[in-house]
One Martini backbone bead per residue (centre of mass of N, CA, C, O) as a GRO file, in nm:
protein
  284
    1UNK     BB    1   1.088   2.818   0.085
    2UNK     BB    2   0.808   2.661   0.120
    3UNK     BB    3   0.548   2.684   0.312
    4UNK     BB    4   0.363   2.514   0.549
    5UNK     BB    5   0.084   2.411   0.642
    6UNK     BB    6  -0.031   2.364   0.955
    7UNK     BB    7  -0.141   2.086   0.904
    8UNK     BB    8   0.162   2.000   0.786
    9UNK     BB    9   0.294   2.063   1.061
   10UNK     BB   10   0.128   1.852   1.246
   11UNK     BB   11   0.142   1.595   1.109
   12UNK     BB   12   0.430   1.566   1.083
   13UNK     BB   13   0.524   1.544   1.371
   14UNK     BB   14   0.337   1.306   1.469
   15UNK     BB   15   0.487   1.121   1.245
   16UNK     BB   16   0.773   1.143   1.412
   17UNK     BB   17   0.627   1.033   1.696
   18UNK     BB   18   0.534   0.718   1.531
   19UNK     BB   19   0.770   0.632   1.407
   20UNK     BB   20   0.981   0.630   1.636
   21UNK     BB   21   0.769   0.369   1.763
   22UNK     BB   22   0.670   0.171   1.489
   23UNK     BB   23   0.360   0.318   1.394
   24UNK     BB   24   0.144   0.334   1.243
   25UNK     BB   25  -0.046   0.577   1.087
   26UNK     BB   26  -0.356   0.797   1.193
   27UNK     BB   27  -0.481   1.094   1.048
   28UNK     BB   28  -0.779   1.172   1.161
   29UNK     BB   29  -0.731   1.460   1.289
   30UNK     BB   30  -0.594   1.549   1.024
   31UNK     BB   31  -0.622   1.808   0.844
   32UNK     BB   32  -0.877   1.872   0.605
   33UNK     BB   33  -1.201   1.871   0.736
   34UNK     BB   34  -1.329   2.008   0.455
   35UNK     BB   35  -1.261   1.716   0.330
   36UNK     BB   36  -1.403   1.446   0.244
   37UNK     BB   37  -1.298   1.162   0.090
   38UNK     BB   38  -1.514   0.963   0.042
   39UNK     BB   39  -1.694   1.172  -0.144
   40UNK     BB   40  -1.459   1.218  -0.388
   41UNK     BB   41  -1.461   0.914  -0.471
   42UNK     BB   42  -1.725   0.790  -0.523
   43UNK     BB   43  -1.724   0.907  -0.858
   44UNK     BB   44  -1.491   0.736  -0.962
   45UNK     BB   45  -1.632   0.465  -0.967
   46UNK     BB   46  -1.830   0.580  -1.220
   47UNK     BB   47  -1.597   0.471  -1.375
   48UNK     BB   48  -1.360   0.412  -1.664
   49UNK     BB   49  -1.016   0.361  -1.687
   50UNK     BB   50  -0.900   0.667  -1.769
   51UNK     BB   51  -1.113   0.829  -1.594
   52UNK     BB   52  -1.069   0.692  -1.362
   53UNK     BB   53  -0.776   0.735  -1.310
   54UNK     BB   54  -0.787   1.015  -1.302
   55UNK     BB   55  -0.981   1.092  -1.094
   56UNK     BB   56  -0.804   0.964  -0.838
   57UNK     BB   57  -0.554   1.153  -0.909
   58UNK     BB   58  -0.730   1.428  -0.845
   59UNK     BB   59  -0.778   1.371  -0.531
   60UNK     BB   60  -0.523   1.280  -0.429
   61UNK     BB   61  -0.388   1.565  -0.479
   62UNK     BB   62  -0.576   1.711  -0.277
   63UNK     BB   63  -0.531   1.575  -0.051
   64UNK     BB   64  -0.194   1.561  -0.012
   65UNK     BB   65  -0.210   1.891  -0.005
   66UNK     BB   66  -0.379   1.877   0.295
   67UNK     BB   67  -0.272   1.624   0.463
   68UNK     BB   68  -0.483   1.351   0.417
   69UNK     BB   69  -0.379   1.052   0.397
   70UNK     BB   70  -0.478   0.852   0.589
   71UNK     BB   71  -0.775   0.941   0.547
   72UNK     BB   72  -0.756   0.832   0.237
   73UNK     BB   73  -0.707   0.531   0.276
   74UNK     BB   74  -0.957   0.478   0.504
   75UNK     BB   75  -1.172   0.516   0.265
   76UNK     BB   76  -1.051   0.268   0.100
   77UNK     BB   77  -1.129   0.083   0.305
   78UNK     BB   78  -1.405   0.095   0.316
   79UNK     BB   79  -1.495   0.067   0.008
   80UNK     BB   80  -1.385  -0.211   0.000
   81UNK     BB   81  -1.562  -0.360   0.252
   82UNK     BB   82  -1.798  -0.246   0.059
   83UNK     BB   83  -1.725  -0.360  -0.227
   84UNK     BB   84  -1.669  -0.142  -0.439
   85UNK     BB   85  -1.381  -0.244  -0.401
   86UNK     BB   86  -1.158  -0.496  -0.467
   87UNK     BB   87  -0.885  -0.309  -0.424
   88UNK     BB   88  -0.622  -0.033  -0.297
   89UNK     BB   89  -0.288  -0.093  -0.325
   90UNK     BB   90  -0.265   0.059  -0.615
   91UNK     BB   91  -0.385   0.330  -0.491
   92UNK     BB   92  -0.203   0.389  -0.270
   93UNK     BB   93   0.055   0.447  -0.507
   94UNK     BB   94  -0.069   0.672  -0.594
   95UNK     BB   95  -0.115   0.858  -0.318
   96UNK     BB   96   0.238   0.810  -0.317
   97UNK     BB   97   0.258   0.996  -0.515
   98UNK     BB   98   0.108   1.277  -0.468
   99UNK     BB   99   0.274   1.320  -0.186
  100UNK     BB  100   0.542   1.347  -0.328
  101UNK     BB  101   0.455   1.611  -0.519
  102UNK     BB  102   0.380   1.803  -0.262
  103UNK     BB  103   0.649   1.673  -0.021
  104UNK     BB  104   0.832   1.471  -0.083
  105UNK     BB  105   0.970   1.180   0.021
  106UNK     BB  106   1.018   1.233   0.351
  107UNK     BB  107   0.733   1.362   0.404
  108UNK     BB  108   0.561   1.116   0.270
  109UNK     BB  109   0.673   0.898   0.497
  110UNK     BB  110   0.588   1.063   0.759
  111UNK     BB  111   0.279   0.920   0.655
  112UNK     BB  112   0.278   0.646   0.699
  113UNK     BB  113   0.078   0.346   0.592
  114UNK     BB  114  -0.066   0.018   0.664
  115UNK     BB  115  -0.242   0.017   0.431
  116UNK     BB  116  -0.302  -0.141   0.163
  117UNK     BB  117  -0.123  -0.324   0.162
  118UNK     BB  118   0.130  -0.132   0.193
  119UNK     BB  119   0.089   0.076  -0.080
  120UNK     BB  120   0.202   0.365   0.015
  121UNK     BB  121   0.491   0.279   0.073
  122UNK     BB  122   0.541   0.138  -0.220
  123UNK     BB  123   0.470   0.424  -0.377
  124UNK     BB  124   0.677   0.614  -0.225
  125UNK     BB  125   0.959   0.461  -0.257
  126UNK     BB  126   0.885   0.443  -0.617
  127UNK     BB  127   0.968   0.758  -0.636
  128UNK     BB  128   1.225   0.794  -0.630
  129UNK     BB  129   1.568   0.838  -0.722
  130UNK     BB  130   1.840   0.656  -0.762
  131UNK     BB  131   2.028   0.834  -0.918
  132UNK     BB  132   2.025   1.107  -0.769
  133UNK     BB  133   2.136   0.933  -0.492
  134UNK     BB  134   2.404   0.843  -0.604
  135UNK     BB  135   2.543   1.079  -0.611
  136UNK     BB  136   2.561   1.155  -0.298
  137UNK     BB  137   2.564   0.848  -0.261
  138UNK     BB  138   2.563   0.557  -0.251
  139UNK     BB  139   2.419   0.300  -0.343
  140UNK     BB  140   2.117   0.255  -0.132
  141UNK     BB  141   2.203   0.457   0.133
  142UNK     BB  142   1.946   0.615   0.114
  143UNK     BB  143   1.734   0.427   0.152
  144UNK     BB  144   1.803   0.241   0.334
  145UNK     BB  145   1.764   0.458   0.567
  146UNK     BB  146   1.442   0.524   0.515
  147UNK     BB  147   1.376   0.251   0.602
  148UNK     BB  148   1.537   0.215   0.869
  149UNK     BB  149   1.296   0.390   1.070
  150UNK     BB  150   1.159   0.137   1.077
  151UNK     BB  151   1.090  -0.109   1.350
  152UNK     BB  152   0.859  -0.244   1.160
  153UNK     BB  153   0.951  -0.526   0.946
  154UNK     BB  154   0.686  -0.467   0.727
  155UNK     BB  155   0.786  -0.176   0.640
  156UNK     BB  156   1.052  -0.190   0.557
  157UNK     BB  157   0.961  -0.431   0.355
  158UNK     BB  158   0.803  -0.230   0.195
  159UNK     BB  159   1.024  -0.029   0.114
  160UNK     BB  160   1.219  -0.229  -0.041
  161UNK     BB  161   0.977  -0.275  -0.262
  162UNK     BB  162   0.970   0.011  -0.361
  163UNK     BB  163   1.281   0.037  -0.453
  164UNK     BB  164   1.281  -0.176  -0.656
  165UNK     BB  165   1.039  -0.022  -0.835
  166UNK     BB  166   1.224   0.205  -0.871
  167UNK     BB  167   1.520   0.070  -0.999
  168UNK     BB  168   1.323  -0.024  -1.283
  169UNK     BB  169   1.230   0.321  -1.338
  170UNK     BB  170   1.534   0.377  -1.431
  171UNK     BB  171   1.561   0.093  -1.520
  172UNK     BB  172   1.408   0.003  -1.849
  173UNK     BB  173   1.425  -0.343  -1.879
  174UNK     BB  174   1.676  -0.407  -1.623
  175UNK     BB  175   1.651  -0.695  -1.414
  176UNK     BB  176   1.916  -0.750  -1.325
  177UNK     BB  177   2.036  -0.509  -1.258
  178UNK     BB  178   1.792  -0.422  -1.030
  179UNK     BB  179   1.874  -0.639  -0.870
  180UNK     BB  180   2.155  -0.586  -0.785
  181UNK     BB  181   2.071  -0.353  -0.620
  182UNK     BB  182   1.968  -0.468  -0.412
  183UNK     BB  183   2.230  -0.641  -0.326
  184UNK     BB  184   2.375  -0.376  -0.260
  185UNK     BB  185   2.155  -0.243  -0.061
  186UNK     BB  186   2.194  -0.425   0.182
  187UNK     BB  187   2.417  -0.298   0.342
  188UNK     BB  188   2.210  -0.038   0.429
  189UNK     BB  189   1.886  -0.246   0.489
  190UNK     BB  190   1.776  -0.371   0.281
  191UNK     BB  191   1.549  -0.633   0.138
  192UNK     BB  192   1.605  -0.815  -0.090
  193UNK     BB  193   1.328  -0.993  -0.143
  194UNK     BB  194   1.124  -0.788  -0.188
  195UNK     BB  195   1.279  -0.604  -0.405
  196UNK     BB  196   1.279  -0.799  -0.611
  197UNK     BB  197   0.963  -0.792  -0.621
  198UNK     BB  198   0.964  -0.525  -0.723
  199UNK     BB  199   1.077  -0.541  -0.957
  200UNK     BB  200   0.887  -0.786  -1.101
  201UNK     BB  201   0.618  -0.605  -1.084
  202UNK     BB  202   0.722  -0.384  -1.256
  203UNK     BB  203   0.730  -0.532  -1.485
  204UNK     BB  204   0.429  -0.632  -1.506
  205UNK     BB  205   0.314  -0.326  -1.507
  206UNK     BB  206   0.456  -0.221  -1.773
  207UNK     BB  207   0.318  -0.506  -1.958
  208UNK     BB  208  -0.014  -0.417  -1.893
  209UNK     BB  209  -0.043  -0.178  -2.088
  210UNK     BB  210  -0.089  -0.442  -2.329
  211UNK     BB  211  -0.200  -0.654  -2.164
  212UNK     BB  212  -0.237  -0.991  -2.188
  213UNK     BB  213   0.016  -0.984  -2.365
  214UNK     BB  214   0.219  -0.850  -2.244
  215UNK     BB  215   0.248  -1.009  -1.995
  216UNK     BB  216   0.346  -1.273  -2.155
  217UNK     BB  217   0.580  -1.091  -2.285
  218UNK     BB  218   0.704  -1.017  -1.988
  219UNK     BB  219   0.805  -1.355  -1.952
  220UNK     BB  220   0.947  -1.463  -2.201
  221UNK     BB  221   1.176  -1.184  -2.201
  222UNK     BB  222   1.244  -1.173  -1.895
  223UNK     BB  223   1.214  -1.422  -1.686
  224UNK     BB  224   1.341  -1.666  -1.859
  225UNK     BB  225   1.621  -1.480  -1.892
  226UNK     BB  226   1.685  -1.497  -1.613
  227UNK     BB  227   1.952  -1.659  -1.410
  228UNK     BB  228   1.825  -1.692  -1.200
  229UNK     BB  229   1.604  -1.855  -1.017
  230UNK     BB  230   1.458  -1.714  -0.851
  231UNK     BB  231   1.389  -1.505  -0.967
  232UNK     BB  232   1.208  -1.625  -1.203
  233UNK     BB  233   1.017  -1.672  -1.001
  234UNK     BB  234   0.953  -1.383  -0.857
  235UNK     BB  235   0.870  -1.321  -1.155
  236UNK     BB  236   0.619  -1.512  -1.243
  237UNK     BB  237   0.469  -1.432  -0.968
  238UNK     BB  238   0.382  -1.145  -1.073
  239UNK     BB  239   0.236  -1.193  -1.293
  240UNK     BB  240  -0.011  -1.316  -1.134
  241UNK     BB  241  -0.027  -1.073  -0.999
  242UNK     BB  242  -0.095  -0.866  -1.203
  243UNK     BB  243  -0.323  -1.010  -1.304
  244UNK     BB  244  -0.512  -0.998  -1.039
  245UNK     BB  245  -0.508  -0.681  -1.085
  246UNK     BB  246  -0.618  -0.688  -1.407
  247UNK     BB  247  -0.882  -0.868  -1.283
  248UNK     BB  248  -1.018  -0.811  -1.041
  249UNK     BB  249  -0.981  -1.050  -0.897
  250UNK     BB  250  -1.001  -1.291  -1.108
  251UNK     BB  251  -0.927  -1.561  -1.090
  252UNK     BB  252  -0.960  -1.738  -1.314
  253UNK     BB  253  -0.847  -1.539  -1.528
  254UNK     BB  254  -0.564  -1.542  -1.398
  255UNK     BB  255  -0.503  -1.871  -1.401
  256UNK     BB  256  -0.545  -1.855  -1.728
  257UNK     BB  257  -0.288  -1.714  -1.795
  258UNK     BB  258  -0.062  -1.869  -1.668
  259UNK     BB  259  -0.166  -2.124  -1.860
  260UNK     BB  260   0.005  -1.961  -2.138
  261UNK     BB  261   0.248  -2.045  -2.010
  262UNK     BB  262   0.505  -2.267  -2.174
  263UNK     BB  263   0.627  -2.349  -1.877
  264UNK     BB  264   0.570  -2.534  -1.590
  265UNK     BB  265   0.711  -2.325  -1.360
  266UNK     BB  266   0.608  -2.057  -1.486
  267UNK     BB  267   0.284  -2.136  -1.378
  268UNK     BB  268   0.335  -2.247  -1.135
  269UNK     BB  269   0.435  -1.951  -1.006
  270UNK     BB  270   0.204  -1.792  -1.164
  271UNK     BB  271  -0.023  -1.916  -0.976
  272UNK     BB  272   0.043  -1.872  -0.693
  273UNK     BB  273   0.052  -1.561  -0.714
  274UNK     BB  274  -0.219  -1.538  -0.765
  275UNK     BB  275  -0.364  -1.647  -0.517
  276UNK     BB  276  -0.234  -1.503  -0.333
  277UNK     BB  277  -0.345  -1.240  -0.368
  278UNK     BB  278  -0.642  -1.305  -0.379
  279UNK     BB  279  -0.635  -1.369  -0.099
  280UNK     BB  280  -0.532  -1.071   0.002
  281UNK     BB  281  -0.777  -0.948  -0.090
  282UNK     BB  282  -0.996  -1.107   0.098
  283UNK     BB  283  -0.899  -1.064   0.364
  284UNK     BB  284  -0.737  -0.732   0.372
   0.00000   0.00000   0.00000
C-alpha cells in the first residue's frame, strides 16, 4: 500500500472531522504551501481549445497529488470574480477527476468542496465506476452510501448529480438505461432528481465535443426518444446547460442555438436551461 505523504494525511483528518460536521472543507492551511495555485494556473488563461484544457489538467494533476484540493477550487473562484474566468464548474470536475487519479474516490470525497458551484463534488461523484461498485453490492449501494455522508442536503444532492453522470459514462448513449440506476439507487440514499440531471449533462457534454451540430443531434437522437415526459424536459433543459457552458455563457449564443431545436417544448426547456444557467453563472 503507499505511503500517504504527511501533508495528505493531515488533510485527510481534518476533512473527516468537517465532514462528520456537515461542512464544506476549506484546506487554505494545508497540503504543499510551496506551490500557490493560483501562480501555476494563470499561465493557462493565456492558451485556448486543447492546449489550454492540457494546461489546467497538468497543474491540477501537481496540485491534487500535493493535497491542495480546496486550496485550488479557492483559486479558481478568485479568477472567476476577477473576470478572467467566466465560471469554474466544470474545471472544478476535472480538479476531482485528478484527485480521484491521485487518492481513489473516497479520500478524493473527503476534501470535497462546495466551491464552483458544487463542481468538485460533481466531478468526484462522476468518477466512480457504477459497474465496478456493482460487483461488490447491489448497484447504487456504494454511491448511497459515499453520498449519504453528507448531512449537508445541497453536498448529498450534488453528489447524487455526480452519481449520475457516472452512470452514463459506465453506458455510452443508454439515457434510459442511466435514468433507471438513478430510480434503483434511490433507495440507498441517491437523490433521483439531481442524478437524472447528470445523466442528461453528461448526454450533452459527450455531444458538444463535436459542436453544436453534435449537441443539438443529441437533441434529437437522445432526449426526443426518452418514454417519459420528465426526462425529456430534464434532457432539453441540459442542452441549455451545456450550451451556455460551451459558448462561455453567452447568453445569446446560447439562446439561439435551443431556438434551433424543433419542437416548441423542447426550445422553451432548452431556453429555460440556459438562462437558468447564465444566470448563476453570473451570480457565483
Amino acid at each position: 500500500m503507499a505511503r500517504l505523504r504527511p501533508t495528505t494525511v493531515v488533510a485527510t483528518v481534518v476533512a473527516v472531522l468537517v465532514l462528520a460536521g456537515g461542512g464544506a472543507l476549506l484546506l487554505s492551511g494545508f497540503g504543499d504551501a510551496g506551490a500557490e495555485p493560483r501562480a501555476e494556473l494563470s499561465p493557462c488563461l493565456t492558451l485556448a481549445g486543447a492546449r489550454r484544457d492540457a494546461c489546467f489538467d497538468e497543474v491540477f494533476a501537481r496540485q491534487a497529488a500535493r493535497g491542495n484540493v480546496a486550496p485550488t477550487v479557492a483559486a479558481l473562484e478568485r479568477l472567476v470574480r476577477d473576470g478572467r474566468l467566466d465560471d469554474c464548474h466544470l474545471l472544478a470536475h476535472s480538479l476531482a477527476h485528478a484527485a480521484v487519479a491521485a487518492m481513489g474516490v473516497d479520500r478524493a470525497f473527503l476534501l470535497a468542496d462546495d466551491g464552483c458551484r458544487m463542481g468538485y463534488v460533481h466531478g468526484a461523484a462522476e468518477r466512480a465506476d457504477p459497474r465496478a461498485e456493482a460487483r461488490a453490492a447491489p448497484p447504487g449501494a456504494v454511491a448511497g452510501e459515499r453520498c449519504s455522508r453528507f448531512v449537508k442536503r445541497d453536498l448529498a444532492a450534488s453528489c447524487s448529480h455526480g452519481y449520475g453522470h457516472a452512470l452514463l459514462r459506465a453506458s455510452p448513449g443508454d439515457l434510459q438505461a442511466s435514468a433507471d440506476g438513478c430510480r434503483a439507487a434511490e433507495r440507498y440514499g441517491i437523490h433521483v432528481i439531481p442524478c437524472e440531471a447528470g445523466v442528461m449533462m453528461q448526454h450533452s457534454l459527450d455531444r458538444s465535443r463535436l459542436g453544436e451540430t453534435g449537441l443539438l443531434a443529441g437533441a434529437r437522437e437522445g432526449c426526443a426518444r426518452l418514454a417519459a415526459a420528465r426526462l425529456r424536459t430534464r434532457c432539453h433543459r441540459n442542452v441549455g446547460v451545456v450550451a451556455a457552458f460551451a459558448l462561455s455563457h453567452d447568453a445569446a449564443r446560447a439562446e439561439a442555438l435551443c431556438r434551433r431545436l424543433p419542437a416548441r417544448k423542447g426550445r422553451s426547456d432548452c431556453l429555460a436551461g440556459a438562462r437558468k444557467e447564465v444566470e448563476e453563472a453570473r451570480a457565483g
